[in-house]
C-alpha positions as CSV (number, residue, x, y, z in Angstrom):
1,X,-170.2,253.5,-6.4
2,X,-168.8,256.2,-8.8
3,X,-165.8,256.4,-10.1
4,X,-164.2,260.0,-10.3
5,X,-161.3,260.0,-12.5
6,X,-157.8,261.5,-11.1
7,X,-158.3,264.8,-12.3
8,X,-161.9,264.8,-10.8
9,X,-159.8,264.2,-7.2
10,X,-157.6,266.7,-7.9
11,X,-159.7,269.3,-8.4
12,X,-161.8,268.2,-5.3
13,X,-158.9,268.1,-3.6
14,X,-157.5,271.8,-4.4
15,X,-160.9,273.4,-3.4
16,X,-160.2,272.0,-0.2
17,X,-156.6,270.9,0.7
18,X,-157.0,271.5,4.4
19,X,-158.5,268.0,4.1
20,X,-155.2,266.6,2.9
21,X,-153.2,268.5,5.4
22,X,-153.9,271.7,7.8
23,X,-152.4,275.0,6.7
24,X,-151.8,273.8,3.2
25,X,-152.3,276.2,0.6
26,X,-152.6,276.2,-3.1
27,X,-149.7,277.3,-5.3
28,X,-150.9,275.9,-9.3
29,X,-152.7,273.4,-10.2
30,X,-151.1,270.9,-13.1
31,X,-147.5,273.1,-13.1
32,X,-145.5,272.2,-15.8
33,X,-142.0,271.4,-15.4
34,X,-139.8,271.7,-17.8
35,X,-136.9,269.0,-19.2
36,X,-134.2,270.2,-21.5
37,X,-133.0,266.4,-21.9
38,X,-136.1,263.9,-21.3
39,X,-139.5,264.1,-20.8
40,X,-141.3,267.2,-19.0
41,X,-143.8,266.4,-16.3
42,X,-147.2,268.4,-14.8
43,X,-147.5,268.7,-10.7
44,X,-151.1,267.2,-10.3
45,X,-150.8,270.7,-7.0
46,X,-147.9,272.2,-6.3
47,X,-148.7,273.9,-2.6
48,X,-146.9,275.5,0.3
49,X,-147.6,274.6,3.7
50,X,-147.6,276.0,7.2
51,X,-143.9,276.7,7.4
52,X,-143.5,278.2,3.7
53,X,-142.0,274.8,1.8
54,X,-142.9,273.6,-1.4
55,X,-145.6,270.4,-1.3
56,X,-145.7,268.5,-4.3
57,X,-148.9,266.3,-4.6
58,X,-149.3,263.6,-6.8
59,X,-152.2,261.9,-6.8
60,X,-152.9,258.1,-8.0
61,X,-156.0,256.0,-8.0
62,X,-156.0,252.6,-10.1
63,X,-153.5,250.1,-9.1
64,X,-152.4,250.1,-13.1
65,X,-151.4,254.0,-12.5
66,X,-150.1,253.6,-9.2
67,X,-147.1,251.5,-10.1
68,X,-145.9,254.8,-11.9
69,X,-146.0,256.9,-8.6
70,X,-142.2,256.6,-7.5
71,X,-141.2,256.8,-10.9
72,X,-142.3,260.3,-11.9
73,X,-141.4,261.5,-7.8
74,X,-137.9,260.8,-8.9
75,X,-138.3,262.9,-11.6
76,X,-140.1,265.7,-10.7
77,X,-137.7,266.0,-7.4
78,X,-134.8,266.1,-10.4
79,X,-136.6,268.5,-12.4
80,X,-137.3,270.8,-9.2
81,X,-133.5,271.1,-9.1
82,X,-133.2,271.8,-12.5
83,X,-135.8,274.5,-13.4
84,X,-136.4,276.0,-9.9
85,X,-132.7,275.8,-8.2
86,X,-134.2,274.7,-4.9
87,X,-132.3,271.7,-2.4
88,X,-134.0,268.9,-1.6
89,X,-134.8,270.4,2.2
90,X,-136.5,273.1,0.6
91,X,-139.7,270.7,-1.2
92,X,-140.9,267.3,0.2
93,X,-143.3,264.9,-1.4
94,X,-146.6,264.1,-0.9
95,X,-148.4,260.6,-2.5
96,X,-152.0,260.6,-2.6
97,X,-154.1,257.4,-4.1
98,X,-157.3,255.5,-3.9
99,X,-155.8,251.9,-4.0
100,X,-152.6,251.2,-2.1
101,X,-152.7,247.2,-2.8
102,X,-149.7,247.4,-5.7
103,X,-148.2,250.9,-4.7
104,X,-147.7,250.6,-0.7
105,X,-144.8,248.0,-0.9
106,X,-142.6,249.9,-3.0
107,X,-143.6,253.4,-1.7
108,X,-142.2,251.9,1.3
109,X,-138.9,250.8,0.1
110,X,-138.7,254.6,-1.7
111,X,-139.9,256.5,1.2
112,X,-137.1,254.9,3.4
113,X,-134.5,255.4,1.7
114,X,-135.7,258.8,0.0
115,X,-132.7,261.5,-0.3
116,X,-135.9,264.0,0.3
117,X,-138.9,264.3,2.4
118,X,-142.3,262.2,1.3
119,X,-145.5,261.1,2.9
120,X,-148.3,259.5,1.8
121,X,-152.5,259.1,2.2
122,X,-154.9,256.8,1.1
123,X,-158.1,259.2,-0.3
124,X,-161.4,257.8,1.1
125,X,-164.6,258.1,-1.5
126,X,-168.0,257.4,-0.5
127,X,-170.5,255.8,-2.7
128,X,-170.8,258.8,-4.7
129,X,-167.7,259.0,-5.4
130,X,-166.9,262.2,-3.2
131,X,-164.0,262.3,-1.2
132,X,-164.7,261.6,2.4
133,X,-161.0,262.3,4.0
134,X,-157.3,261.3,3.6
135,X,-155.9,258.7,6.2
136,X,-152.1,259.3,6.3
137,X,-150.1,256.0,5.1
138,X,-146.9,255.1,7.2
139,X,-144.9,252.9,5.4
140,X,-144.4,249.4,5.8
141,X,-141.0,247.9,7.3
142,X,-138.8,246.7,4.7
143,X,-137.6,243.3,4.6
144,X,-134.7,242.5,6.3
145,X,-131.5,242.0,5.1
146,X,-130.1,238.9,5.6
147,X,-128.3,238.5,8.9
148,X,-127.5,235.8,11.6
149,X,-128.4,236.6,15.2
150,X,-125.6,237.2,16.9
151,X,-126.6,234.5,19.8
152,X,-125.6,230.9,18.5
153,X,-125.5,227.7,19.8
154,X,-123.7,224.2,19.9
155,X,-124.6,220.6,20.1
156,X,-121.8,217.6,20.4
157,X,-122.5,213.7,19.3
158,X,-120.7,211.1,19.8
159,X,-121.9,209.5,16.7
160,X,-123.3,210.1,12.3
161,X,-126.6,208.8,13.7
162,X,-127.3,210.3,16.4
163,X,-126.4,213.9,14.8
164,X,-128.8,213.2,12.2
165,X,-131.7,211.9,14.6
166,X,-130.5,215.4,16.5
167,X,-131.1,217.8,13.6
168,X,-133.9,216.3,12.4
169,X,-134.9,216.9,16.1
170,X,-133.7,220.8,16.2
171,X,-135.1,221.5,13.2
172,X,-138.9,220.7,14.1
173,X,-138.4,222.4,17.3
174,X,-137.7,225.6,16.0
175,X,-140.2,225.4,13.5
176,X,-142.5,224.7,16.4
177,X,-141.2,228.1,18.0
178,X,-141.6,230.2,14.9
179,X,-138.3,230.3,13.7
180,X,-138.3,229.3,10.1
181,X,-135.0,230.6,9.0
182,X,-132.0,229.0,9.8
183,X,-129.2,226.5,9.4
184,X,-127.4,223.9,11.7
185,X,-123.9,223.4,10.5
186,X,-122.6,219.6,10.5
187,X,-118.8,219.5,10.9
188,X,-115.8,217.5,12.5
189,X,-112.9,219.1,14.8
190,X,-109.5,218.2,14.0
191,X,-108.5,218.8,17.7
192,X,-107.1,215.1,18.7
193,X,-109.0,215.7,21.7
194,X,-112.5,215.6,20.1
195,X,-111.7,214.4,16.8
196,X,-114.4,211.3,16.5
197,X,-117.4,214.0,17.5
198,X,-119.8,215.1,15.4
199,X,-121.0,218.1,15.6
200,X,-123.8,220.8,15.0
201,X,-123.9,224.7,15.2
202,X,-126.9,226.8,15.2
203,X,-127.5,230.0,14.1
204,X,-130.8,231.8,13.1
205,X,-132.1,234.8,10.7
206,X,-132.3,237.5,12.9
207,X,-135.8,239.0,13.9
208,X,-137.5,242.4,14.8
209,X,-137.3,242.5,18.7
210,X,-141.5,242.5,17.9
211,X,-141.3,239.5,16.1
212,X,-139.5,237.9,18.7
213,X,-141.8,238.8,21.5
214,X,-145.2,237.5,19.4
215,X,-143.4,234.5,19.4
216,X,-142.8,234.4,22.9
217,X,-145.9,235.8,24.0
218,X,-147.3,232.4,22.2
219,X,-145.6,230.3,24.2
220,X,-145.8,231.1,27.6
221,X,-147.9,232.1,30.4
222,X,-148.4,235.8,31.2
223,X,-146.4,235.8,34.5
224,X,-143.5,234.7,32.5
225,X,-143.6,236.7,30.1
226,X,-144.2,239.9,32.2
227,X,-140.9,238.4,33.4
228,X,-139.2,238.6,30.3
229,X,-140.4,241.9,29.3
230,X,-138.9,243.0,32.9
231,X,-135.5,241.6,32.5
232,X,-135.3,242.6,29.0
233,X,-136.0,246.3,30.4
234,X,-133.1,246.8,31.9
235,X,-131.4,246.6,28.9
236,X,-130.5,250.2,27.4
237,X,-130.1,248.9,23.6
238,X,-132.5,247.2,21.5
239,X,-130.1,244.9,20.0
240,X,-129.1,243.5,23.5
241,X,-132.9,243.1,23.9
242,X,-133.0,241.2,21.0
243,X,-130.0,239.2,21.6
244,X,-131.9,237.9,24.6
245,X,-135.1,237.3,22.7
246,X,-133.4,235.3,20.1
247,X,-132.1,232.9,22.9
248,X,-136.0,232.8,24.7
249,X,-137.8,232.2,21.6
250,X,-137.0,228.7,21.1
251,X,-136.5,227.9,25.0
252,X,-139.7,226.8,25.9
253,X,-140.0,223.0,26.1
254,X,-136.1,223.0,25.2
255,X,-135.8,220.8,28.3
256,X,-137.8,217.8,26.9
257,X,-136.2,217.8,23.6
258,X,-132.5,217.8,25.1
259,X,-134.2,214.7,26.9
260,X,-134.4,213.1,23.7
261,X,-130.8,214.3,21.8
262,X,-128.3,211.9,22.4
263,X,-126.0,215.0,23.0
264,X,-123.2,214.7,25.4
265,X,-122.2,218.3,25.3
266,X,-123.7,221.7,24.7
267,X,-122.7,225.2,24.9
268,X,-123.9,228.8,24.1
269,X,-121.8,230.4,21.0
270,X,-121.8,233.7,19.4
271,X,-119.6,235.2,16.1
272,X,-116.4,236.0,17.9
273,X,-116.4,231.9,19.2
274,X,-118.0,231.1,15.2
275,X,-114.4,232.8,14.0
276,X,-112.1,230.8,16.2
277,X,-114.5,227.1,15.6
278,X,-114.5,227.8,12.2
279,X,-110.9,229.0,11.8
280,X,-109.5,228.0,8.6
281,X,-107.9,223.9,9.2
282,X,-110.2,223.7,12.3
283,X,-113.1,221.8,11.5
284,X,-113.4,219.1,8.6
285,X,-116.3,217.3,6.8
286,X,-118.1,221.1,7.2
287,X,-121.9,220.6,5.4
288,X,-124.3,223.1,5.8
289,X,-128.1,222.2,6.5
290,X,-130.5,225.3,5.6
291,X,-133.9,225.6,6.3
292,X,-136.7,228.0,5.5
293,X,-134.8,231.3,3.3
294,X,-131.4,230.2,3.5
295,X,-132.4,227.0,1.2
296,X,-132.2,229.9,-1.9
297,X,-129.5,228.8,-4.1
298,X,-128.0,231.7,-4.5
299,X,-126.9,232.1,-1.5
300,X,-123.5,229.9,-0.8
301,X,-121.8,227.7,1.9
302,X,-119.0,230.0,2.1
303,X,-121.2,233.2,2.3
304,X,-123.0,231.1,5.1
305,X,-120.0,230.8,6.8
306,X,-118.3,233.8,6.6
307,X,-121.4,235.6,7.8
308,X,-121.6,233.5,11.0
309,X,-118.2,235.0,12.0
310,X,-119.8,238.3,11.5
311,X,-117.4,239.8,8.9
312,X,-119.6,240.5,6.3
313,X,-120.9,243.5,9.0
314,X,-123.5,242.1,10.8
315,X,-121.5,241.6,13.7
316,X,-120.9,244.3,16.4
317,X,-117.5,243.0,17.3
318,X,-116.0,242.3,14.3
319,X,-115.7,243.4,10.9
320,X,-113.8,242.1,7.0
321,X,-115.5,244.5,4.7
322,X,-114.7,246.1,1.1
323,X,-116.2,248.6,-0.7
324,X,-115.5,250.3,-4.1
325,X,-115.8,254.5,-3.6
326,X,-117.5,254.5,-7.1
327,X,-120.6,252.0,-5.6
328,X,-123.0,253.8,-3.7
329,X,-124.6,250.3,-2.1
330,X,-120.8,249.5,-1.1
331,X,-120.3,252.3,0.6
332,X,-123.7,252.8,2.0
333,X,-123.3,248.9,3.6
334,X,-119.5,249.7,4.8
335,X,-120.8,253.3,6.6
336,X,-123.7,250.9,8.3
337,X,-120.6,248.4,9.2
338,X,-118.4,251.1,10.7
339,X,-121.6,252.1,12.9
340,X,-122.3,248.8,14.1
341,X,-119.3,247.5,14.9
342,X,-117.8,251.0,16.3
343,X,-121.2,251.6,18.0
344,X,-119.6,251.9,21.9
345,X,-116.7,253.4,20.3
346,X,-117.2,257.0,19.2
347,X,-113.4,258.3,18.8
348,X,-112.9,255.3,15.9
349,X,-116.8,255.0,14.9
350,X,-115.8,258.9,14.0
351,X,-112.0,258.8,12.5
352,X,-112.7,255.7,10.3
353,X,-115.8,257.6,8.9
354,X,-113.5,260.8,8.2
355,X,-111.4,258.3,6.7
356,X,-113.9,256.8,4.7
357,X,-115.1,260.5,3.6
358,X,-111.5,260.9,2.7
359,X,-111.5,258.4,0.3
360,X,-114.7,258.9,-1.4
361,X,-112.9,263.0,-1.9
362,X,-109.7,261.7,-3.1
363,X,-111.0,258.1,-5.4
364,X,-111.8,256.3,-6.9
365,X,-109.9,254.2,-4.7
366,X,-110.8,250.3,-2.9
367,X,-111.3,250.3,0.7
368,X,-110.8,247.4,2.7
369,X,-111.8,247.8,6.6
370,X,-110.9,245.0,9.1
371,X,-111.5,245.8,12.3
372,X,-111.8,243.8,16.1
373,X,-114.1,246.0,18.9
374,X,-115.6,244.0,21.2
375,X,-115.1,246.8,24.1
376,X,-114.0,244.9,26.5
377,X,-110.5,246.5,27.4
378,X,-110.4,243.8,31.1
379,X,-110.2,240.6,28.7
380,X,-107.9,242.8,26.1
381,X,-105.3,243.1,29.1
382,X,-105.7,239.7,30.7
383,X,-104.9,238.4,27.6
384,X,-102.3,240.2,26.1
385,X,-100.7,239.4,29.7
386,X,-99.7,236.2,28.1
387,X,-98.7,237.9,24.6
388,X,-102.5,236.8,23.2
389,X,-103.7,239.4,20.9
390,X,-107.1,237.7,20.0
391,X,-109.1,239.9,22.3
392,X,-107.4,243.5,21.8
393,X,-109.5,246.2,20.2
394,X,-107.5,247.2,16.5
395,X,-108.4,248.5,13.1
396,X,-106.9,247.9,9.8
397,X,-108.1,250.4,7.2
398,X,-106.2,250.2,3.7
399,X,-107.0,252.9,0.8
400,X,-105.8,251.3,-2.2
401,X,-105.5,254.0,-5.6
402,X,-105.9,252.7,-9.1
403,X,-102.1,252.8,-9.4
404,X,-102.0,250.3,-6.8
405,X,-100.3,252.7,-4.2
406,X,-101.8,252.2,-0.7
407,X,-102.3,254.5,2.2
408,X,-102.9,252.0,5.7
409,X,-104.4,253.5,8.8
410,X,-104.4,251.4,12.1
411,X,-106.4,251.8,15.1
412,X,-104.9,250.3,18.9
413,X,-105.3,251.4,22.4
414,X,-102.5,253.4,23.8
415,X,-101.7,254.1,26.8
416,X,-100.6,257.3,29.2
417,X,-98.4,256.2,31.8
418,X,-101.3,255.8,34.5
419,X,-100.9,253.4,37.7
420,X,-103.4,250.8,37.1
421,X,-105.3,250.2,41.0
422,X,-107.0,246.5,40.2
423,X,-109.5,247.5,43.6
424,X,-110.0,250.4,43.0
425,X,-111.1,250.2,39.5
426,X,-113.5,247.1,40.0
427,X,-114.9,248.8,42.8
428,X,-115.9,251.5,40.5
429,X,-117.1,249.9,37.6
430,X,-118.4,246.7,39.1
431,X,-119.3,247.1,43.1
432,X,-120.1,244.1,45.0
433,X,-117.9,241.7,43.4
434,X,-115.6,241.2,41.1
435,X,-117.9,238.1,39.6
436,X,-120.5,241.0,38.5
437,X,-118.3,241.9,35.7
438,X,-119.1,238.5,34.6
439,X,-122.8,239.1,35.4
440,X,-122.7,242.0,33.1
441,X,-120.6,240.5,30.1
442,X,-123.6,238.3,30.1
443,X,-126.4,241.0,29.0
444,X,-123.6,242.9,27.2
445,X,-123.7,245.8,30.1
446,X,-119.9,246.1,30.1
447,X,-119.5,247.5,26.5
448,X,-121.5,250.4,28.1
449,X,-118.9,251.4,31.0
450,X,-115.9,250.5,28.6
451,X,-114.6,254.0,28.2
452,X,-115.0,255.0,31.6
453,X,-112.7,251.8,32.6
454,X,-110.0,252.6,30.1
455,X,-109.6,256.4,31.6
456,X,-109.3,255.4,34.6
457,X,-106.6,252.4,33.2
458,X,-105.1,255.5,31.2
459,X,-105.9,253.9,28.0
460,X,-107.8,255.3,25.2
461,X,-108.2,254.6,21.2
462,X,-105.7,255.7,19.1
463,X,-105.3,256.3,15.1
464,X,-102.5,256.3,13.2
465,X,-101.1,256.0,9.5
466,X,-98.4,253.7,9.1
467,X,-95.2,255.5,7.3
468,X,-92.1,253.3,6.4
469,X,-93.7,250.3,8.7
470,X,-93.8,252.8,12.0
471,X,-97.2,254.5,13.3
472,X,-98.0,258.1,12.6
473,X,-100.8,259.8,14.6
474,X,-103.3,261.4,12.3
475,X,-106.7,263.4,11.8
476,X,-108.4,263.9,9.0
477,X,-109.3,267.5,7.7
478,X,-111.9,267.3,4.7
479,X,-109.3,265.9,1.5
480,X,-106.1,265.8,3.9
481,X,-105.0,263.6,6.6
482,X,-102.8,265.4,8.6
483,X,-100.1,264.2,10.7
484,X,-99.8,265.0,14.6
485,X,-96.0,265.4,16.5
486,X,-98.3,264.9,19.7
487,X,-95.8,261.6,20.8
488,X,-97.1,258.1,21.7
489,X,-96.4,257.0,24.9
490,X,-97.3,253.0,25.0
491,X,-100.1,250.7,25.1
492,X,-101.3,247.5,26.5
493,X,-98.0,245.8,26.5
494,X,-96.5,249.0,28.0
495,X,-99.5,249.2,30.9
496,X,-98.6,245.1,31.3
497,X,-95.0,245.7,32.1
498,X,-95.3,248.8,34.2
499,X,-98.1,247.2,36.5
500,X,-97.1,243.5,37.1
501,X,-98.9,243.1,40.1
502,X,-102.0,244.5,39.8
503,X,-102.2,242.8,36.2
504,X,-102.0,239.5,38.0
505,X,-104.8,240.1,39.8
506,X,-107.0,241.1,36.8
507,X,-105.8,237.7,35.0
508,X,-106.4,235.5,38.1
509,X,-110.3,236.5,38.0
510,X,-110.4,235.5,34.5
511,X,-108.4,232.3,34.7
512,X,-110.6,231.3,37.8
513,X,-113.9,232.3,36.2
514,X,-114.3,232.5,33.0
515,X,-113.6,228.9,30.9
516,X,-113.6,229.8,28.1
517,X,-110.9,232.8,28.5
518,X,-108.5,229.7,30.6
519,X,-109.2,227.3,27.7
520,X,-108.1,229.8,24.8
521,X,-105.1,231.2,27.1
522,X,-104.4,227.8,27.6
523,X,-104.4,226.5,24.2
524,X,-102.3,229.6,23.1
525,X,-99.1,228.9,25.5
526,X,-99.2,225.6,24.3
527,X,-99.0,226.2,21.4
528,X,-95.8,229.1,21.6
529,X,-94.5,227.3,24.4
């Protein structure tokens, strides 16, 4: 086979660029861009296409030259700017090569995170060395960040050996299922109650929803898993999807292997039970066991732990996040908190951005951001019935300055004065029965008709700055938060007090169905009694 060099290619390729990309035409060939503080770089063709914008094409062919590719694209996209005044929606990128094998991995990481537009084609030769076609190149998927799945599980034993027989057990179970990454963490309660238990919590790397379905596919029979795929269906988000994948993977032929765990108690967890097991002075003799990834040294019990409670971000209930305004990869992970954990909750999803804009405008400042949404405003109220605040929706946003001067924003549910109707509003939201809100806390369905139940509660989100220790309603305009006279009426507690009755209903379905709900609200008047 013959081996053109690149500027044998290029020239090829300008004679006929409709074989790159239909309606592309030819602006220069080799166009010099000049660098008043560096080194200048040459546009193997700069090109227009169909709609007018600038293409630049750079084209590659060795592995050895490749690995320079998203170098110079970074600066010929600054020298653009400099020498030609254009914005970055006004030119995009285009990444021609021969060999992909060293260049496709971090093309990929570039092209999905790129601040302007770039593709990419892999340039077919034949034997003689003449160029054949270009196959457009999609990137590959990054790899994931590290993140527990927000499905969880727990194992109790009344004794050392039989927890180790169990994990030894687990372990080679999941491995069997395809999960590789995980950790089962050994600890001992300090509630009197259970106090001579052992036990073990579960928690796994997160997938790709197509990961998760390989894997299943694998292990069962295609009636069940046309099943799966069904139920799964009628779920509207992916990460519900996955949620329920991540439970199904390692499900087949759990049956047999709880057979043989001398377990005497199981139960289903997730991040928001993690933070209450885990509480600080709850457990004792905590060891971490990690398998697959999360053996890497550098990554620490503490991390482990505080990322199983979901406030590292990952969760999309809860959130314990800082960020400096003067680190882009701070911010850029505290905006992609604040949309996961605000995702059914547009009015703060939106205000604790602004705020967060407002910082970056007015820094450098430190931004800490703790915040509890887990869109269930029926367990809120239940709860707060008995003066429990664990389950109420709130935000904590503190801007601290370099002179140590804080500004504190706070997010709660207020309420308008509305006559809460317990009938009427479960007959709406849930039809049927009043166990089908149950059925749909299950799949997650409820965080979907939240905001419809709080209107018709007459509650909805609020934000406020505190000033001198009292809340302040706000919004934010550009570099100014602006406060509002617009008064505040009440909230939960005020709701609680004004509808007795009908607020007794709403806690006698949750004290009579849901356990866990009894056993916390229990536990809670105990302990203030």
């Amino acid at each position: 086979m013959s081996s053109p060099n690149e500027g044998t290619i290029r020239d090829a390729l300008l004679l006929n660029l409709s074989i790159v990309e239909k309606g592309l035409t030819p602006v220069a060939r080799e166009h010099y861009l000049r660098n008043t503080s560096g080194a200048s770089g040459f546009l193997d063709i700069l090109a227009r296409d169909s709609s007018g914008r600038l293409v630049i094409i750079e084209i590659k062919k060795t592995d050895s030259a490749a690995r320079e590719a998203v170098q110079e694209l970074f600066k010929y996209a600054a020298l653009l700017r400099q020498n030609l005044l254009l914005r970055d929606v006004e030119y995009r990128m285009l990444l021609l090569s021969v060999e992909w094998h060293e260049l496709l991995t971090p093309y990929s990481e570039f092209a999905i995170n790129s601040p302007y537009a770039i593709s990419a084609g892999r340039i077919n030769l034949d034997d003689a060395g003449s160029i054949t076609g270009v196959d457009r190149l999609q990137p590959e998927l990054p790899p994931a960040q590290r993140r527990f799945a927000t499905r969880h599980f727990l194992w109790r034993f009344q004794s050392a050996e039989s927890e180790v027989a169990g994990i030894k057990l687990l372990a080679a179970h999941l491995k069997r299922c395809g999960i590789v990454d995980f950790v089962l963490v050994r600890s001992r309660s300090n509630d009197d109650r259970i106090r001579d238990a052992h036990f073990v919590y579960f928690a796994q790397q997160q997938l790709r929803l197509g990961e998760y379905l390989s894997r299943i596919h694998a292990q069962i029979d295609a009636e069940g898993y046309a099943e799966f795929l069904a139920e799964i269906d009628g779920l509207v988000e992916e990460e519900d999807q996955i949620s329920e994948a991540a439970d199904q993977v390692w499900l087949h032929g759990y049956d047999e292997l709880y057979d043989q765990l001398d377990a005497d108690h199981s139960e289903i967890s997730h991040p928001e039970k993690a933070a209450q097991w885990f509480a600080e002075g709850m457990q004792r003799d905590v060891r971490v066991e990690r398998f697959g990834r999360f053996e890497s040294p550098e990554i620490s019990d503490e991390t482990i732990l505080t990322e199983l409670i979901g406030q590292d971000g990952s969760s999309d209930i809860r959130l314990d996040l800082r960020a400096s305004t003067s680190s882009a990869p701070e911010i850029t992970a505290l905006r992609a908190a604040i949309d996961n954990v605000f995702f059914f909750n547009p009015t703060w999803k939106n205000a604790v951005a602004d705020l967060l804009s407002y910082a970056i405008r007015t820094g450098p400042a430190e931004v800490s951001l703790q915040a509890f949404s887990n869109d269930d405003i029926l367990r809120a109220t239940a709860s707060m019935a008995f003066g429990y605040p664990g389950y109420a929706p709130t935000f904590r946003l503190d801007v601290r300055r370099s002179n140590d001067a804080v500004e504190r924003f706070i997010g709660v549910a207020e309420w308008d004065g509305k006559t809460l109707d317990f009938a009427a509003l479960m007959a709406t939201h849930f039809p049927g029965d009043n166990f089908n809100y149950f059925l749909e806390f299950h799949f997650g369905a409820h965080r979907s008709k939240n905001l419809d139940v709080m209107a018709d509660m007459g509650l909805s989100y609020g934000v406020f700055r505190e000033t001198d220790g009292r809340p302040e309603r706000i919004r934010v305009q550009g570099s100014v938060v602006l406060g509002s006279t617009r008064p505040i009426i009440g909230s939960i507690p005020s709701l609680i007090d004004s509808n007795v009755n009908e607020v007794h209903k709403l806690v006698a379905l949750f004290m009579e169905h849901d356990e866990g709900f009894r056993r916390k609200i229990t536990e809670w008047v105990n302990q203030h009694e």
